[in-house]
N, C-alpha and C positions, 0 to 999 in steps of 0.2 A: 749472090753471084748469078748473071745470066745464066739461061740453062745453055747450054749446046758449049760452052765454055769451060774446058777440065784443067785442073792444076795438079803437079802432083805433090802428094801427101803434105809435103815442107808448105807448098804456098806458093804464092809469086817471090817469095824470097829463096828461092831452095838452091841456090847460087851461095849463099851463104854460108862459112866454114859450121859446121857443126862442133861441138865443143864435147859432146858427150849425149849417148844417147841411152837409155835404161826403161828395163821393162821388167817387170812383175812377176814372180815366180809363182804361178797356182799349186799348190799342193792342196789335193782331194782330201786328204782325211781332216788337215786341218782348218777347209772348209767346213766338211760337215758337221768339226765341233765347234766352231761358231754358230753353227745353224740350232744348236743342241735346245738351247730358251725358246726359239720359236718352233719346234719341233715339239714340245713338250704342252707349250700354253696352246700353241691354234687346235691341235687335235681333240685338245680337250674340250677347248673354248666350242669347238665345233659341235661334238658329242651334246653337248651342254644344250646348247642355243637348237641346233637341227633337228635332235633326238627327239623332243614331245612331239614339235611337228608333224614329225614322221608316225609318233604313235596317233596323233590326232587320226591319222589320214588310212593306219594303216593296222591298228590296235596295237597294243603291248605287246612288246618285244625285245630281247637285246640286240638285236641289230638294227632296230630304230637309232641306237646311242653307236654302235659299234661302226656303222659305214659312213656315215656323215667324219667320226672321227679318223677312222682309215683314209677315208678320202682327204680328208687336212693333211697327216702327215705327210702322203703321199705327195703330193700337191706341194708342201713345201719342200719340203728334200728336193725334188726334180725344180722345182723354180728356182733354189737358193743356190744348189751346186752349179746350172747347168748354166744360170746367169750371170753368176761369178768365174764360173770358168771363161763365158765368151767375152766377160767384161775384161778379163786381165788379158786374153787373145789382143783386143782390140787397141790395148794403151799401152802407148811407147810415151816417155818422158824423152823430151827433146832440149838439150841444154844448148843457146846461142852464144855467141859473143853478150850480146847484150838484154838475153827473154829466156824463161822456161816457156814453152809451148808443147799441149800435150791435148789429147781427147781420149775418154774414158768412157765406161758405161756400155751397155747392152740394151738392155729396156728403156732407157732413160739416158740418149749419148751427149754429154758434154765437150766443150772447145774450149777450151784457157790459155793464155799469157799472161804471166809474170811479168813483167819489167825487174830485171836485180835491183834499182833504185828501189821499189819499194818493198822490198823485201828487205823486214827488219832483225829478222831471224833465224836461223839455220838450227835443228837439231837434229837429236835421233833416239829413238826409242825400240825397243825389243822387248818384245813380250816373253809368258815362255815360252809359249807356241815357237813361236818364230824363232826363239835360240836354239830351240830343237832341231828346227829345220836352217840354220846358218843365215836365216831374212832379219830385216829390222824395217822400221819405217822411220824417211826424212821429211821431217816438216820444215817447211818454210812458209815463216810466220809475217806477215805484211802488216800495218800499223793498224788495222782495224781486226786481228783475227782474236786478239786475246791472250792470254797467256796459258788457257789450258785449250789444247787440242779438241772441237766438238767430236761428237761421236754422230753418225747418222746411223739409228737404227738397220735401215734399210738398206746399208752396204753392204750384209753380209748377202743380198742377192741381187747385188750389182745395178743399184738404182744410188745415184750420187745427186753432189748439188753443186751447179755451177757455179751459183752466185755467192758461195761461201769464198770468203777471203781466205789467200792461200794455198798453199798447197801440202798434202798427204801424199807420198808418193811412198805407198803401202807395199811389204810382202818383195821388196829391193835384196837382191845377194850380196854376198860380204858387204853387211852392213857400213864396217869401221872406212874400211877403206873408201867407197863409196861414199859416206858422210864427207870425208876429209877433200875429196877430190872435188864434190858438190860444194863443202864450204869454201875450196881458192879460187871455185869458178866465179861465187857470187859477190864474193867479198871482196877482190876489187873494186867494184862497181860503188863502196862505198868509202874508200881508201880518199878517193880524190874529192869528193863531195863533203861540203865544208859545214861542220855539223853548227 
């Protein structure tokens, strides 16, 4: 897009009826147990790898091993919470007549459409986390994504992938309901299309 030219949020289509729109419920704690594996191996990982260097430079010590690994922990907890938090700030799922359209991510901001024509799939999942907290996730599965859901390591600190097929539309309230409403948006769209 030229620059000096602003659109808002929707597009040049935002005339357009809206069909439904959904956003992301961050809950803090059960970020930071997701964060829990990488909280655990980088500080160590750190300690490990930083620590001789440190004694190299600085003679024997335990806070040769001890700061390098504070500093990991540190360092992720504030990148994992604070990028997942501004990453769920940022994404709204936009349901059209005829596209899901959404942008996601913080450190790494993605743009997607759907087309419902290719979307071959509609589900939903809940974790425990998430039934703890009344969230689930819908997937919508397009003809190249697979049958099992990827995982991106790195979503639990809000760096995603655009070029994956699909969509994850992660950490959604009342699940059920929300599924059921997202599967008669799309599912038309394959009602008339002559398999």
């Amino acid at each position: 897009m030229p620059r000096g030219r602003t659109l808002d949020k929707a597009g040049p289509v935002s005339a357009e009826r809206l069909a439904l729109s959904i956003r992301p419920v961050f809950v803090g704690w059960v970020a930071l147990a997701t964060l829990l594996p990488y909280l655990l191996f980088f500080p160590l990982w750190a300690a490990v790898f930083f620590g001789p260097m440190i004694e190299q430079l600085r003679g024997p010590s335990w806070p040769a091993f001890l700061v390098p690994g504070c500093l990991a922990f540190f360092a992720v907890l504030l990148l994992g919470y604070v990028g997942k938090k501004l990453s769920y700030e940022r994404t709204e799922y936009n349901f059209y007549a005829d596209r899901l359209e959404f942008d996601t991510g913080f450190f790494a901001v993605s743009r997607k459409v759907i087309p419902y024509r290719d979307v071959k799939e509609v589900s939903l999942r809940e974790g425990f986390l998430q039934r703890m907290c009344g969230l689930g996730t819908v997937y919508l599965g397009t003809l190249t994504t697979g049958t099992i859901p990827s995982s991106n390591p790195f979503s639990a600190f809000g760096w995603v992938n655009a070029s994956a097929s699909g969509a994850a539309l992660r950490d959604i309230p009342d699940p059920d309901f929300t599924f059921e409403k997202i599967r008669r948006i799309v599912t038309p769209s394959h009602e008339s299309t002559p398999t």
